[in-house]
C-alpha positions as CSV (number, residue, x, y, z in Angstrom):
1,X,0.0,0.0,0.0
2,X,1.4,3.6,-1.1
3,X,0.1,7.0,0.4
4,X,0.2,9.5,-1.2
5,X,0.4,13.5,0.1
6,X,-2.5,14.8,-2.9
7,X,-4.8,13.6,-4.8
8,X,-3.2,11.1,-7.2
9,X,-0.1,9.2,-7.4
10,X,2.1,12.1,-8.2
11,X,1.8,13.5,-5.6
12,X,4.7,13.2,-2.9
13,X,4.7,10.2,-1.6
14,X,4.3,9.7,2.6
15,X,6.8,7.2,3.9
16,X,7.7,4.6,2.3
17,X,5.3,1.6,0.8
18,X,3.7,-0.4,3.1
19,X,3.5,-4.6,3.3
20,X,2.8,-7.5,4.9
21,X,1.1,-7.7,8.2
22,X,2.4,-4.6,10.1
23,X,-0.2,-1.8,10.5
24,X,1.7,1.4,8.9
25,X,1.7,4.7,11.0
26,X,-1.3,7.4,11.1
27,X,-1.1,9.8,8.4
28,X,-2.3,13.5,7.8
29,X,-2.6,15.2,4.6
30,X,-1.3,18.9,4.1
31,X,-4.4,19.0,2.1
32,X,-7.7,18.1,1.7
33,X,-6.7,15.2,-0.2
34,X,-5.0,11.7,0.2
35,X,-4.1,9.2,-2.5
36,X,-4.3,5.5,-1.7
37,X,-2.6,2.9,-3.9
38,X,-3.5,-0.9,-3.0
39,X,-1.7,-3.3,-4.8
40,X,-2.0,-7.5,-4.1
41,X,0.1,-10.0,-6.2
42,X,-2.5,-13.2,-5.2
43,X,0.1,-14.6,-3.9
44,X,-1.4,-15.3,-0.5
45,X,-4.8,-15.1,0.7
46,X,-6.4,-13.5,3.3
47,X,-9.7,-12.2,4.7
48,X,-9.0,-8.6,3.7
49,X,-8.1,-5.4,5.3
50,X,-9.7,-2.8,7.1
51,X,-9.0,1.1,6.4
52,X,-10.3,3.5,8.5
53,X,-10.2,7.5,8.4
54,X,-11.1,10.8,10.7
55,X,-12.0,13.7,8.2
56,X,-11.2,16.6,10.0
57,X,-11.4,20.4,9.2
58,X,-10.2,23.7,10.1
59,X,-13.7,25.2,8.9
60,X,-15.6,23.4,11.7
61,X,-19.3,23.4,9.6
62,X,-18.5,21.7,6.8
63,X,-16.2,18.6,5.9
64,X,-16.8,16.3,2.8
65,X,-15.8,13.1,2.4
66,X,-15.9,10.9,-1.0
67,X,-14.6,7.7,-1.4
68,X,-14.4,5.7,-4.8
């Protein structure tokens, strides 16, 4: 797995790519945006993984969150 700082993989990259079975560290975004690469090679199978994410803002009425 590969965050990224933006809102596509271009953008700078926040610490290095993630794998295996180690959770990787909280991450904030300098923006409103945050790029999330999941790659799997079917090597080995699993029952999944679990994201989960706080959308926070400095404007305190209005955050919007999409996911696709």
């Amino acid at each position: 797995m590969t965050i990224y700082n933006g809102d596509s993989n271009t953008s700078p990259m926040l610490g290095n790519p993630y794998c295996g079975d180690s959770l990787p560290p909280s991450q904030i975004s300098s923006s409103n945006h945050l790029f999330i690469h999941f790659h799997s090679n079917n090597e080995i199978t699993a029952t999944g993984f679990k994201l989960e994410y706080n959308a926070t803002s400095k404007n305190t009425y209005k955050v919007v969150v999409t996911v696709s």
